[in-house]
N, CA, C and O atoms as CSV, one atom per row, in Angstrom:
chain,resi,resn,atom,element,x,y,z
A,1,UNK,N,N,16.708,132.625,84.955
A,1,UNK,CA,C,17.163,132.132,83.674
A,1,UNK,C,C,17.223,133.300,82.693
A,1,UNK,O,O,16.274,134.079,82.778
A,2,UNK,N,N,18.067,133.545,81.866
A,2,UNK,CA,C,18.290,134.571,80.797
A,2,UNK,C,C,18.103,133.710,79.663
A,2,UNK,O,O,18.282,132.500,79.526
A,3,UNK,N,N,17.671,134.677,78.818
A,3,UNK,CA,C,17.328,134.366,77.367
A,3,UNK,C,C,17.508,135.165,77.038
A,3,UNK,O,O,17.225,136.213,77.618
A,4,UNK,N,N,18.211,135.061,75.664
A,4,UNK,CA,C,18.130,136.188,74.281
A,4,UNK,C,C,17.383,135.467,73.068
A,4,UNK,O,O,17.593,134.335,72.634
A,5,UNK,N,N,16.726,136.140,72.760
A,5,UNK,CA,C,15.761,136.033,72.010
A,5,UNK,C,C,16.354,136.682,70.309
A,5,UNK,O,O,17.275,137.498,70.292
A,6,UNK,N,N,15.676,136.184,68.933
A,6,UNK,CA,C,16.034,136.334,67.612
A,6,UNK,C,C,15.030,136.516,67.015
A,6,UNK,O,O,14.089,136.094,67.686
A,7,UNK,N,N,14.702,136.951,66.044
A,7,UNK,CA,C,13.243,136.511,64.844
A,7,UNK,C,C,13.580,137.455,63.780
A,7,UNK,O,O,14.253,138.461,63.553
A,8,UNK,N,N,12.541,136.385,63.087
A,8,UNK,CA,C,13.015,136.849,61.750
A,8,UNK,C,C,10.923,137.146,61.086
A,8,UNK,O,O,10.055,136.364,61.473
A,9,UNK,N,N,10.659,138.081,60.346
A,9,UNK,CA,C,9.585,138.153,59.641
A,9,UNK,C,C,10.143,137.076,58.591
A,9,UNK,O,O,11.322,136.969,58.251
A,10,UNK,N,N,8.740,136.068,58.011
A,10,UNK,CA,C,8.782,135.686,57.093
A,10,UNK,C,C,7.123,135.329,56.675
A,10,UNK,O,O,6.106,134.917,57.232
A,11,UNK,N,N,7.783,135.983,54.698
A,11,UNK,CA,C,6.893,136.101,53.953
A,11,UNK,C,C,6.136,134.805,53.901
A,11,UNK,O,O,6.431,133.690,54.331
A,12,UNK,N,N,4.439,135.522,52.869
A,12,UNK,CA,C,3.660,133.979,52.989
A,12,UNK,C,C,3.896,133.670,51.348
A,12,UNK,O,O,3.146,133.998,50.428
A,13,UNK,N,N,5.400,132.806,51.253
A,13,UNK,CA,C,6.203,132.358,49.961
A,13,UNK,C,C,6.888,131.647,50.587
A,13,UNK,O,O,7.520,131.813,51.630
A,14,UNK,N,N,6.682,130.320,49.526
A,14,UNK,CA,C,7.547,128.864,50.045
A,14,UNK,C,C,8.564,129.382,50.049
A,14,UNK,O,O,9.121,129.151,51.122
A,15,UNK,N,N,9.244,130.088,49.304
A,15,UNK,CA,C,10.611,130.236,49.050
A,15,UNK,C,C,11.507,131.016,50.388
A,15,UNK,O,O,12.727,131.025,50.552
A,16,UNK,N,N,10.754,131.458,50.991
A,16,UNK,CA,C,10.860,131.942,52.018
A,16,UNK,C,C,11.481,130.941,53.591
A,16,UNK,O,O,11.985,131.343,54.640
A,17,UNK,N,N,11.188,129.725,53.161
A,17,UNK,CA,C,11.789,128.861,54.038
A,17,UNK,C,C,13.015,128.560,53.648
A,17,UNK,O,O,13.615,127.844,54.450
A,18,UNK,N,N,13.540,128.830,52.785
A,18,UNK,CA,C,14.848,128.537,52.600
A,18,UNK,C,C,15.821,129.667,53.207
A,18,UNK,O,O,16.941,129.366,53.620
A,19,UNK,N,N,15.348,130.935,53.237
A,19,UNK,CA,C,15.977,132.560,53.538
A,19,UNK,C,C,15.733,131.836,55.295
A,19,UNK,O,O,16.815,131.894,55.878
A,20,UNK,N,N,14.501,131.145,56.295
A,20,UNK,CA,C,15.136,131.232,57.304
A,20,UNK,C,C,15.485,130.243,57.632
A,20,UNK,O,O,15.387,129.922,58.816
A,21,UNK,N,N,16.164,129.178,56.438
A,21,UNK,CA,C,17.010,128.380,57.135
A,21,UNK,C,C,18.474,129.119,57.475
A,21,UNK,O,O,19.215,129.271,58.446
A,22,UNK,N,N,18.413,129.512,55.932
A,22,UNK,CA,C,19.810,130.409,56.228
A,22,UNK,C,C,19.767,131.349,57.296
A,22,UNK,O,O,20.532,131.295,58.259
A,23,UNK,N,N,19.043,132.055,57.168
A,23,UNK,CA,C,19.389,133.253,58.814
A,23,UNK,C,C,19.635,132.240,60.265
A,23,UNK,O,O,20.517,132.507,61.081
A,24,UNK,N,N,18.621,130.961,60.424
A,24,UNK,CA,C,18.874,130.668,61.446
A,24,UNK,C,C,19.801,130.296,61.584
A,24,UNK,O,O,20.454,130.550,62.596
A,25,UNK,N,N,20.373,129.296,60.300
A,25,UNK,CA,C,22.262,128.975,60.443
A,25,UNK,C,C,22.896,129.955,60.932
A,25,UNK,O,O,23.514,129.749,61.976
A,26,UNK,N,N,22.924,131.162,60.387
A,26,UNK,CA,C,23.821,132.084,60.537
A,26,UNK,C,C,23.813,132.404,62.331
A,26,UNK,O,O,24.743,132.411,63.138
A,27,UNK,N,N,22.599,132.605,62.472
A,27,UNK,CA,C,22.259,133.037,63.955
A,27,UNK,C,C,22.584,131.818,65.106
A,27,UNK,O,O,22.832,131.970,66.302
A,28,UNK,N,N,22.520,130.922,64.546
A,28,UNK,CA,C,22.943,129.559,65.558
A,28,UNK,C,C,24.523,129.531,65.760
A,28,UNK,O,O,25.101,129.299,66.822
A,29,UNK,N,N,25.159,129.839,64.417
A,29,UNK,CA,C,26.866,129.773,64.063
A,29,UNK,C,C,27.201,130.885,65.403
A,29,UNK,O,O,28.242,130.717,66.038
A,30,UNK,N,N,26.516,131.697,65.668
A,30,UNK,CA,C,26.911,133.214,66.081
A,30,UNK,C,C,26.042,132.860,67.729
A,30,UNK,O,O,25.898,133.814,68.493
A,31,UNK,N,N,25.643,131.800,68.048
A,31,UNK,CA,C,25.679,131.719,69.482
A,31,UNK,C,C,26.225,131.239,70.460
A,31,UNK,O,O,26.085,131.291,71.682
A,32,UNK,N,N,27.028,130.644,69.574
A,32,UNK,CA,C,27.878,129.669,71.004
A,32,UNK,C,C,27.450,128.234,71.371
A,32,UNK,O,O,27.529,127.759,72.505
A,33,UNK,N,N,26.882,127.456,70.024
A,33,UNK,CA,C,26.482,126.571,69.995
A,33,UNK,C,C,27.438,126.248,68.487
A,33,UNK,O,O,27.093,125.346,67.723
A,34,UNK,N,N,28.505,127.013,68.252
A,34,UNK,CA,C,29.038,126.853,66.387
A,34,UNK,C,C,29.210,125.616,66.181
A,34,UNK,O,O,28.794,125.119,65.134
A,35,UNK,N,N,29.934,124.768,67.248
A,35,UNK,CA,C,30.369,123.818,67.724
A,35,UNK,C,C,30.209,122.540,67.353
A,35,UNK,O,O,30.861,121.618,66.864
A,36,UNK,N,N,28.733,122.872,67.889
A,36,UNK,CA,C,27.920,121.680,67.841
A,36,UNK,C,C,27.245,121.123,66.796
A,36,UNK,O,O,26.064,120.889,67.052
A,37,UNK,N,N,27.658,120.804,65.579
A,37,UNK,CA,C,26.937,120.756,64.161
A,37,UNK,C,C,25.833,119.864,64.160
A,37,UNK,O,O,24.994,120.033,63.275
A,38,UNK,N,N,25.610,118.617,65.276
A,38,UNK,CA,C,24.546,117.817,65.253
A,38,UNK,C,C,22.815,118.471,65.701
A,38,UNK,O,O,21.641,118.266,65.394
A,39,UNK,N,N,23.837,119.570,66.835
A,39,UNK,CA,C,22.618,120.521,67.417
A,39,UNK,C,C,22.351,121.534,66.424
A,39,UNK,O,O,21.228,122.039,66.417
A,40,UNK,N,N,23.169,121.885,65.630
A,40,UNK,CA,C,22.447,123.048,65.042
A,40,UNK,C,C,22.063,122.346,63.294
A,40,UNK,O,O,21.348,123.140,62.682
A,41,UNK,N,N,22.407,121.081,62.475
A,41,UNK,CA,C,21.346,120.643,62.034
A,41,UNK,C,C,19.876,120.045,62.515
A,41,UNK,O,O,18.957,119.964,61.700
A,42,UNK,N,N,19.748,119.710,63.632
A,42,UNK,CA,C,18.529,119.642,64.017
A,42,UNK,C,C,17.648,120.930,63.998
A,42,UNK,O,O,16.625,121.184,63.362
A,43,UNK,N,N,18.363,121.657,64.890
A,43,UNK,CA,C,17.474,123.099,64.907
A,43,UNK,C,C,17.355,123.793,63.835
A,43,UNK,O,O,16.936,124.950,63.799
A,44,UNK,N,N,17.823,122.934,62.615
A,44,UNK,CA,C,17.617,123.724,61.147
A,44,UNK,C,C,16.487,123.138,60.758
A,44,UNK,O,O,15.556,123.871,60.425
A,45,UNK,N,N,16.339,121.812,60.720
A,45,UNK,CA,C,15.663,120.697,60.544
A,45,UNK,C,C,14.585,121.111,60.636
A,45,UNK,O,O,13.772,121.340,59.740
A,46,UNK,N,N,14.470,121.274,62.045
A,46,UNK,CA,C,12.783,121.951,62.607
A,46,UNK,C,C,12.419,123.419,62.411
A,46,UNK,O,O,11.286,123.838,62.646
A,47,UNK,N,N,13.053,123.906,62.131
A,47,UNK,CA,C,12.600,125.484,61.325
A,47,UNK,C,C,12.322,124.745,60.671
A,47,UNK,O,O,11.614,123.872,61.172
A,48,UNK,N,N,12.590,124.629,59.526
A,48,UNK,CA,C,12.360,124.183,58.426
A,48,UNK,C,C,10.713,123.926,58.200
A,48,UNK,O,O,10.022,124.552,57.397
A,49,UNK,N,N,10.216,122.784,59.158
A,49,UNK,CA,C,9.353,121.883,59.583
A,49,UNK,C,C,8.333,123.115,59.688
A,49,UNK,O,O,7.207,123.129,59.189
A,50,UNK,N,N,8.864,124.040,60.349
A,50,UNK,CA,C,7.566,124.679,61.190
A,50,UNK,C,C,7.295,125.845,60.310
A,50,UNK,O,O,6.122,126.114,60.048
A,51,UNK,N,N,8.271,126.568,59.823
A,51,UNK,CA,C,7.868,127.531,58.682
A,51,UNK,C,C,7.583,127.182,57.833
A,51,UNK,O,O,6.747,127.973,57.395
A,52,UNK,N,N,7.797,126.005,56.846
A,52,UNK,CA,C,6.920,125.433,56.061
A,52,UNK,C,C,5.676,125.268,56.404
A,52,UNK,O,O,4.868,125.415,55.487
A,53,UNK,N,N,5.109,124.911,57.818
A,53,UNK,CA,C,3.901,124.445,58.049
A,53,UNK,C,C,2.990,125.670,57.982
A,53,UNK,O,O,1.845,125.636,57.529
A,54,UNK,N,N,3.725,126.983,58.575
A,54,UNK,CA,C,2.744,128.560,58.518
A,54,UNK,C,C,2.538,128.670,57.377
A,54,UNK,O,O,1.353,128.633,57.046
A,55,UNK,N,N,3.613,128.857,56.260
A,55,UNK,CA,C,3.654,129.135,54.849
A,55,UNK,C,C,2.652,128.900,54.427
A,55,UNK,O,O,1.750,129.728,54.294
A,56,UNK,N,N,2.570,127.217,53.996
A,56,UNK,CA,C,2.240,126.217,52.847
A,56,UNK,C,C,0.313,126.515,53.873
A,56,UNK,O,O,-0.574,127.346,53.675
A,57,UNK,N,N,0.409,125.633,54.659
A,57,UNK,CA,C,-0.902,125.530,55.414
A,57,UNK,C,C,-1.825,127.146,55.930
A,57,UNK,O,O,-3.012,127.028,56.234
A,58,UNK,N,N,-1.448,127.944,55.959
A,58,UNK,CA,C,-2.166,129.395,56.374
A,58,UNK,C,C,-2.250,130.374,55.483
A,58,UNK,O,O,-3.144,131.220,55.457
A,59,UNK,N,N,-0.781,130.241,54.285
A,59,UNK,CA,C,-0.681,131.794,53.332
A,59,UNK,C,C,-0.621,132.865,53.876
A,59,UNK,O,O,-0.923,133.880,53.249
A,60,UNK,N,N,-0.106,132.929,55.542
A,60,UNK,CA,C,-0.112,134.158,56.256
A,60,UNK,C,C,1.445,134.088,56.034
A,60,UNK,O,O,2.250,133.260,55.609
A,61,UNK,N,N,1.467,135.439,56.560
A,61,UNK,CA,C,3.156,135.622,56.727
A,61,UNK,C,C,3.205,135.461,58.437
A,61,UNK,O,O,2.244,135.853,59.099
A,62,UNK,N,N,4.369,134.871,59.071
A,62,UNK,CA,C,4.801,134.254,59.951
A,62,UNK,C,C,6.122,135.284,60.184
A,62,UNK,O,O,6.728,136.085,59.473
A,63,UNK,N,N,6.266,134.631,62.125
A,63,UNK,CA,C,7.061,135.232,62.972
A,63,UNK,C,C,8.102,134.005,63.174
A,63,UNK,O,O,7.709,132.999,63.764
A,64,UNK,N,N,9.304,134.079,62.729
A,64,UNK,CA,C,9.958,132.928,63.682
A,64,UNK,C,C,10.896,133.790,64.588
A,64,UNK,O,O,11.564,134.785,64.311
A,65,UNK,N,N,10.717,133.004,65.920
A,65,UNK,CA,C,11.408,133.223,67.117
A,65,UNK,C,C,12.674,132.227,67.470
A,65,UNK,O,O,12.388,131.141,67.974
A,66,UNK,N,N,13.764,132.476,67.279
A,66,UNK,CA,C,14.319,131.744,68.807
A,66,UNK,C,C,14.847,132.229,69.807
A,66,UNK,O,O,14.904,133.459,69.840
A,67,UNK,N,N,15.462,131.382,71.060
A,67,UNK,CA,C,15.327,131.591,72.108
A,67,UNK,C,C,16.132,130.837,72.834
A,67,UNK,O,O,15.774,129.740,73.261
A,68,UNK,N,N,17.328,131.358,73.053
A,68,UNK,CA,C,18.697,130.471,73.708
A,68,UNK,C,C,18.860,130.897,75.064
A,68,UNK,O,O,19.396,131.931,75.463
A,69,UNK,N,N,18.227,129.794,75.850
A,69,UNK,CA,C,18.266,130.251,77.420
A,69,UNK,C,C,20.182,129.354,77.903
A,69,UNK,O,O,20.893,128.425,77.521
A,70,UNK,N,N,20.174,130.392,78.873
A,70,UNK,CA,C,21.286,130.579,79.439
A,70,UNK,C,C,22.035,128.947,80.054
A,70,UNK,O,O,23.186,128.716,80.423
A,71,UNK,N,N,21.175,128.296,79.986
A,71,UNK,CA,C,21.155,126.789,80.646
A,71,UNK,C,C,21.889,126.474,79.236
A,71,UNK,O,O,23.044,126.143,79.504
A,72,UNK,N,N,21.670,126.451,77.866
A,72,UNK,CA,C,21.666,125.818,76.898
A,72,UNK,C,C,20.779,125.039,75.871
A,72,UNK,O,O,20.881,124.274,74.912
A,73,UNK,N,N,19.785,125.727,76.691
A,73,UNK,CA,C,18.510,124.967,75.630
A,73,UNK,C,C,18.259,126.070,74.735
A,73,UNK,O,O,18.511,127.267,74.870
A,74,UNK,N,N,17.641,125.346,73.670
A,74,UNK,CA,C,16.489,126.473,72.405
A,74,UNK,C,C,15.364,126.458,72.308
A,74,UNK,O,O,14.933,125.313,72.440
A,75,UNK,N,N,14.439,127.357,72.094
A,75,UNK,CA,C,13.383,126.953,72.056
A,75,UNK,C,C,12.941,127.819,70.260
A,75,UNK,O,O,12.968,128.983,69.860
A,76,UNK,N,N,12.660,126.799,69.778
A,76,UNK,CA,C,12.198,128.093,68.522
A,76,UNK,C,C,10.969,128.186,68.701
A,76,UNK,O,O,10.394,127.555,69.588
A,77,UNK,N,N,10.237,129.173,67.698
A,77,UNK,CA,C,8.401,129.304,67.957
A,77,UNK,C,C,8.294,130.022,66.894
A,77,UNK,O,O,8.820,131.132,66.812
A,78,UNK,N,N,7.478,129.391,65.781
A,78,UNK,CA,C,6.542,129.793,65.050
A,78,UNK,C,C,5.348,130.596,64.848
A,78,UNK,O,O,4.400,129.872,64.541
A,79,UNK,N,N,5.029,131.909,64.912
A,79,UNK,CA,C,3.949,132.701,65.299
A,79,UNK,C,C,3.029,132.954,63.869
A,79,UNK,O,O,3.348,133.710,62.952
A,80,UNK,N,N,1.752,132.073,63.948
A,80,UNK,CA,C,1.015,133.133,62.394
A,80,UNK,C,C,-0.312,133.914,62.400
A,80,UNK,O,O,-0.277,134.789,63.265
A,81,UNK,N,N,-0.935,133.897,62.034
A,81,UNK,CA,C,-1.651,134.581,62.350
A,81,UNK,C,C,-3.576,133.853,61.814
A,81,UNK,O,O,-4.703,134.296,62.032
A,82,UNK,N,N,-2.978,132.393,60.948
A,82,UNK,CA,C,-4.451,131.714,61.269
A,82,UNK,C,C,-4.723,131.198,62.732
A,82,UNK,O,O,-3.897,131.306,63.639
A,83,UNK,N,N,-5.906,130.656,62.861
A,83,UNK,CA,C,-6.402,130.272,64.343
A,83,UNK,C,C,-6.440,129.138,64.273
A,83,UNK,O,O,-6.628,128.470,65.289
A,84,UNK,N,N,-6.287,128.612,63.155
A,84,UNK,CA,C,-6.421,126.826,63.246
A,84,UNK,C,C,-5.548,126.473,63.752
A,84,UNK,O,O,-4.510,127.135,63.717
A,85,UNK,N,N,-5.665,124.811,64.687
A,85,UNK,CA,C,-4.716,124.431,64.927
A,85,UNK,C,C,-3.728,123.424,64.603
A,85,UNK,O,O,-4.153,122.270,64.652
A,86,UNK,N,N,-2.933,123.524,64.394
A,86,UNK,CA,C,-1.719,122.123,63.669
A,86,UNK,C,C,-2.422,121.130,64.119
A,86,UNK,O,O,-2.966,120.914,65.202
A,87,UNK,N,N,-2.284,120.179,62.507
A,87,UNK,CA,C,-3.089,118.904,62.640
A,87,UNK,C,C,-2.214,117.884,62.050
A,87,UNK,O,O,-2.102,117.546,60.871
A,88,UNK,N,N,-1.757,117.561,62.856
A,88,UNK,CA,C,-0.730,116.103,62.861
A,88,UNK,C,C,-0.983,115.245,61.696
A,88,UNK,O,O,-2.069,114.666,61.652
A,89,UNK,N,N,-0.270,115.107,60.899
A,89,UNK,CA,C,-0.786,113.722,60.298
A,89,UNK,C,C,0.253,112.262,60.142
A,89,UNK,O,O,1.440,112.091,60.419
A,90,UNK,N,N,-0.695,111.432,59.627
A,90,UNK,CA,C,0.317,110.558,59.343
A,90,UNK,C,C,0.611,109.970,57.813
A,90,UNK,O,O,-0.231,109.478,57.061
A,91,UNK,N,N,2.122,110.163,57.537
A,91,UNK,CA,C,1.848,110.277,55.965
A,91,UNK,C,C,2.149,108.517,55.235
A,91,UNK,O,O,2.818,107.782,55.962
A,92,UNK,N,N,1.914,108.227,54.575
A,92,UNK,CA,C,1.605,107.007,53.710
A,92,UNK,C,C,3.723,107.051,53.131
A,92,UNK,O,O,4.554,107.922,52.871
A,93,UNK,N,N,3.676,105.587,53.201
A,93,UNK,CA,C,5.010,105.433,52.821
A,93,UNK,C,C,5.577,106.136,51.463
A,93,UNK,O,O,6.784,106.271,51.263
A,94,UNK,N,N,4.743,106.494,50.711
A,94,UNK,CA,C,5.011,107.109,49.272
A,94,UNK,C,C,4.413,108.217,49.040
A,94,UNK,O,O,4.328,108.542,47.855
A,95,UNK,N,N,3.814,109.137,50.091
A,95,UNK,CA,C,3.255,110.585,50.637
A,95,UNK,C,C,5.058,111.217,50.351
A,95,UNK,O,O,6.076,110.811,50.911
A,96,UNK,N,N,4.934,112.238,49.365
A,96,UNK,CA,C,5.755,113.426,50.173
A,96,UNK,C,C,5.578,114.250,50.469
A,96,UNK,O,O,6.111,115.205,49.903
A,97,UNK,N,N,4.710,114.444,51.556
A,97,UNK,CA,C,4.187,115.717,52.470
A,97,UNK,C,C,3.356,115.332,53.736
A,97,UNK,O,O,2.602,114.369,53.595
A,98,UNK,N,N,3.379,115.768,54.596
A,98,UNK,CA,C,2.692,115.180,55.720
A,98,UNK,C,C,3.293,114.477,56.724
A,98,UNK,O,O,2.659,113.598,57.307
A,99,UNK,N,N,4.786,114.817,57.105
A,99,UNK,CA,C,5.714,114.179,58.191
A,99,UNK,C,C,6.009,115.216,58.741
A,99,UNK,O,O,6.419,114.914,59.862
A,100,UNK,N,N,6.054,116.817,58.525
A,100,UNK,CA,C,6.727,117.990,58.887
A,100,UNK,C,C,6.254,117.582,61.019
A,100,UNK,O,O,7.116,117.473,61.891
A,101,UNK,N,N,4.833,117.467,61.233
A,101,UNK,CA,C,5.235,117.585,62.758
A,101,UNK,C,C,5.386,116.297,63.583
A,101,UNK,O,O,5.507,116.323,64.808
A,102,UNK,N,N,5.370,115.028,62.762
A,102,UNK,CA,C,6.326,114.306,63.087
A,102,UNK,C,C,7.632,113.797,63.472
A,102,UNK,O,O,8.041,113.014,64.330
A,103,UNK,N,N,8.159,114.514,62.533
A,103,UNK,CA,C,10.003,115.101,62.497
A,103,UNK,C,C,9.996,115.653,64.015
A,103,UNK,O,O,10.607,115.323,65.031
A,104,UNK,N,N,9.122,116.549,63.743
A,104,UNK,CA,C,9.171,117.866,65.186
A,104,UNK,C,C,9.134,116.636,66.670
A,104,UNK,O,O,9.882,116.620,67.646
A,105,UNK,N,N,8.282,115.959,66.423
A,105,UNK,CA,C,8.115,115.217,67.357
A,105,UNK,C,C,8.988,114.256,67.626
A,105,UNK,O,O,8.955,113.787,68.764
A,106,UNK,N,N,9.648,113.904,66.978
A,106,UNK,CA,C,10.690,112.613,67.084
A,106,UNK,C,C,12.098,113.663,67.391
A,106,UNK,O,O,12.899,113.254,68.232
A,107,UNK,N,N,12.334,114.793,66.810
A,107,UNK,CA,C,13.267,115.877,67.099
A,107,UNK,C,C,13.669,116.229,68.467
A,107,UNK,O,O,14.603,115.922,69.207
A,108,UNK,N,N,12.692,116.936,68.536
A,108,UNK,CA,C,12.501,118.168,69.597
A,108,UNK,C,C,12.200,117.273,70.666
A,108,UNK,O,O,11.668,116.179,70.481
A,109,UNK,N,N,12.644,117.875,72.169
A,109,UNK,CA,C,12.213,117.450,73.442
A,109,UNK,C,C,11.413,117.129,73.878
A,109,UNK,O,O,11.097,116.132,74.528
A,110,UNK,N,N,10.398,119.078,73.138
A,110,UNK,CA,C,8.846,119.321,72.961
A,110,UNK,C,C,8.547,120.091,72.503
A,110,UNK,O,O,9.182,121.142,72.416
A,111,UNK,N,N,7.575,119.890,72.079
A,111,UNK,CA,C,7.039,121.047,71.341
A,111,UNK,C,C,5.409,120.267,71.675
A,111,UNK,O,O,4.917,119.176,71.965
A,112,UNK,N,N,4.841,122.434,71.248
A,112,UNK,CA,C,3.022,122.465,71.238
A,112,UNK,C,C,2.816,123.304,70.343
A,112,UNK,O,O,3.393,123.536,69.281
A,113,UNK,N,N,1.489,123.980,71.112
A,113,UNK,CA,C,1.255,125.377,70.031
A,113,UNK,C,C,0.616,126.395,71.247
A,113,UNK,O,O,0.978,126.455,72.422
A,114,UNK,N,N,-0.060,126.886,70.816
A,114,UNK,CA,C,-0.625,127.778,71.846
A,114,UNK,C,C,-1.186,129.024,70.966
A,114,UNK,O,O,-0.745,129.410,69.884
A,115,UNK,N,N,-2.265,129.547,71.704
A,115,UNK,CA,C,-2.808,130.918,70.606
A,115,UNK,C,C,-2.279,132.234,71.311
A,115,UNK,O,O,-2.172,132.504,72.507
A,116,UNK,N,N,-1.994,132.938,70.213
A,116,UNK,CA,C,-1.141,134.048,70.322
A,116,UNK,C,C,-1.847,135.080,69.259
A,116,UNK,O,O,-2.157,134.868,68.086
A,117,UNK,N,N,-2.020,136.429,70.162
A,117,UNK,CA,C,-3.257,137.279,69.300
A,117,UNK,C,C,-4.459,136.594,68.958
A,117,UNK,O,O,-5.195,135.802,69.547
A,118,UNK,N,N,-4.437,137.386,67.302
A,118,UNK,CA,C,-5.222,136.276,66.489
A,118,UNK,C,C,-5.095,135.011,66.376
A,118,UNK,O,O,-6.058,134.255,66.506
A,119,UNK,N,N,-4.211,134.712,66.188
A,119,UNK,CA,C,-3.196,133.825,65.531
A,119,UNK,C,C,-2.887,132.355,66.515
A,119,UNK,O,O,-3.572,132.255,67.533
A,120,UNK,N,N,-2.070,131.453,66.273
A,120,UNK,CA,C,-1.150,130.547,66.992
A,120,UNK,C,C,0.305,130.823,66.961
A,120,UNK,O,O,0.706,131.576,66.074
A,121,UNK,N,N,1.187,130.304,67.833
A,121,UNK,CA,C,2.632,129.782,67.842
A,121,UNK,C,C,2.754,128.434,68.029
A,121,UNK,O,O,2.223,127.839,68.967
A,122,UNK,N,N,3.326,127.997,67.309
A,122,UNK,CA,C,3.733,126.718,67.603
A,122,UNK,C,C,5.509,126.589,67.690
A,122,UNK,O,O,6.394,127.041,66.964
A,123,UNK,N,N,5.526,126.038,68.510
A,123,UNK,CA,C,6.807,126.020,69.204
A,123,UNK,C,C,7.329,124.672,69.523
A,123,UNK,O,O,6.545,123.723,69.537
A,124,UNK,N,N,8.934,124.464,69.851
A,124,UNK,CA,C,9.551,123.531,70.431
A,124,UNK,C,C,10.916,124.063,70.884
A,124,UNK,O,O,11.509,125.139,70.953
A,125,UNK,N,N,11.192,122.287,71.260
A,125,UNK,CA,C,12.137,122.984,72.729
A,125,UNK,C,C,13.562,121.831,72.227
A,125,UNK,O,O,13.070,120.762,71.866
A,126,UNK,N,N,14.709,121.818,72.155
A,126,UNK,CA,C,15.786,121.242,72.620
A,126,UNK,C,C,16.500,121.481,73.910
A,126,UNK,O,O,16.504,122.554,74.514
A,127,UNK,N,N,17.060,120.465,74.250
A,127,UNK,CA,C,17.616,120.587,75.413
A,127,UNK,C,C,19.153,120.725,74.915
A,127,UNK,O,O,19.501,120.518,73.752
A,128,UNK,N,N,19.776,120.999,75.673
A,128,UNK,CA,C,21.712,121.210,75.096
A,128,UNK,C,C,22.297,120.173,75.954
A,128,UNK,O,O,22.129,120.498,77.129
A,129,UNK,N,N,22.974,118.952,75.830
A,129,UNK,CA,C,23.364,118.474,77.011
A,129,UNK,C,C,24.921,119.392,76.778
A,129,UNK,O,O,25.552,119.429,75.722
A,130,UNK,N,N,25.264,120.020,77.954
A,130,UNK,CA,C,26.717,120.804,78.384
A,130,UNK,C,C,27.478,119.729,78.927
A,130,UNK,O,O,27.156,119.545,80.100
A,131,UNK,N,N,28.429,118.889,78.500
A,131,UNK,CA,C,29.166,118.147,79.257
A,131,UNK,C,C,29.671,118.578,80.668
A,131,UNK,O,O,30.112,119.723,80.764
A,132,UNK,N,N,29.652,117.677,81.915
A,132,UNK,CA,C,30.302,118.069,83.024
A,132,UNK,C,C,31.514,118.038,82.744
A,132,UNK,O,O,32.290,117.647,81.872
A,133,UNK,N,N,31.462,118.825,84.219
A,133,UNK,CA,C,33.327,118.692,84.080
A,133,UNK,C,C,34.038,117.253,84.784
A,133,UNK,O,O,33.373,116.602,85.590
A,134,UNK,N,N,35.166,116.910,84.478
A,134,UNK,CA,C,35.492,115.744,84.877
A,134,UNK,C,C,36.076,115.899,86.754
A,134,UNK,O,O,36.644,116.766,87.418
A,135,UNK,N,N,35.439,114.292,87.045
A,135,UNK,CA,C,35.453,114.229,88.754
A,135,UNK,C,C,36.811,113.741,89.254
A,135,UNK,O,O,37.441,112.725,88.959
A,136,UNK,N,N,37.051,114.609,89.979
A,136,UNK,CA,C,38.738,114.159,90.500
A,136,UNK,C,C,37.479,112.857,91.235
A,136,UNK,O,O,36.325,112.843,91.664
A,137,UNK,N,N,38.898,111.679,90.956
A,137,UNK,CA,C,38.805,110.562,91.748
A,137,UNK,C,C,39.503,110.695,93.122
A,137,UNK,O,O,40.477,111.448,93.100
A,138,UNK,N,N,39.261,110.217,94.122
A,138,UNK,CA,C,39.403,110.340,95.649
A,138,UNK,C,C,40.722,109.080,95.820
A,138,UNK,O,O,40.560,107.886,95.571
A,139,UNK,N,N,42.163,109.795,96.359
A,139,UNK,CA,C,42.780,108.437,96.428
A,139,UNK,C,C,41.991,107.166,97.485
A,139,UNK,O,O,41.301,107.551,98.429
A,140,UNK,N,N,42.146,105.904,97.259
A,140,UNK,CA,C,41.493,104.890,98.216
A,140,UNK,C,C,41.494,105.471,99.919
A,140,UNK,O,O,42.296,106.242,100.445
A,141,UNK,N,N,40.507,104.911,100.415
A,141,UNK,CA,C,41.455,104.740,101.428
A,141,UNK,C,C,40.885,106.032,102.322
A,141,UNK,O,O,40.550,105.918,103.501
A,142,UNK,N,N,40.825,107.424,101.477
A,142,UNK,CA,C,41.014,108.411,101.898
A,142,UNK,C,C,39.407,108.861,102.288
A,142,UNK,O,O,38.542,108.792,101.414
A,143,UNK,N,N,39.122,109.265,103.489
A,143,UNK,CA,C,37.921,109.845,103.541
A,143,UNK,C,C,37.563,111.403,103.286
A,143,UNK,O,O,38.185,111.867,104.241
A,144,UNK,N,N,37.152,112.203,102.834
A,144,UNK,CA,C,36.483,113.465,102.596
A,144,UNK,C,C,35.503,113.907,103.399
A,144,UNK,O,O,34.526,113.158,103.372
A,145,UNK,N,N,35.376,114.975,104.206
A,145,UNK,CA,C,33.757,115.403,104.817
A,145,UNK,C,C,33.613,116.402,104.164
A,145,UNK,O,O,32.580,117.064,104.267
């Protein structure tokens, strides 16, 4: 399987999630996925989700990764450099904050975390469905070996 791999440093400033939504747009437009606007608002979606979560929750500055394997999947990954680990919550109907790895979860294929250095990544995965190609039909009648 081949992968090419992306990342971007980002600062520990909210504002900073907005700079990698934009880069990742840009970088998604520029893979060969331009196409697909449902796939690449999702995979904005969840940046979003996950660099907010390093930002806001650690005050470290963060690694985002992605990762477009050759099949068609993505995987992005979040790298920071606290040790705690993402703590799920569940937010109250009139909460606005506290759905970010929910989203992820209802999103993404999959996603975890995992410790990296000091630090964690937390990561997830889309799958790409690639349409087949269409099946010649067999006239009746006719057998094939």
């Amino acid at each position: 399987m081949q992968v090419l791999q992306v990342q971007l440093e980002v600062g520990p400033d909210p504002a900073e999630v907005g700079r990698a939504r934009r880069w990742a747009r840009s970088r998604l437009a520029g893979s060969g996925i331009g196409d697909d606007e449902s796939l690449i608002e999702t995979l904005v979606l969840l940046i979003s989700e996950l660099v907010t979560n390093a930002v806001v929750h650690t005050g470290c500055p963060a690694v985002l990764r992605m990762l477009f394997a050759a099949e068609g999947g993505v995987r992005v990954e979040v790298a920071d450099a606290s040790d705690r680990p993402p703590q799920p919550r569940h937010a109250a109907g009139s909460d606005t904050n506290g759905r970010g790895l929910e989203l992820v979860d209802g999103l993404a294929d999959r996603w975890g975390w995992q410790v990296e250095g000091v630090g964690k990544s937390i990561w997830c995965e889309v799958d790409r469905v690639v349409p087949e190609s269409p099946v010649r039909s067999l006239s009746p009648g006719r057998v094939h070996c």
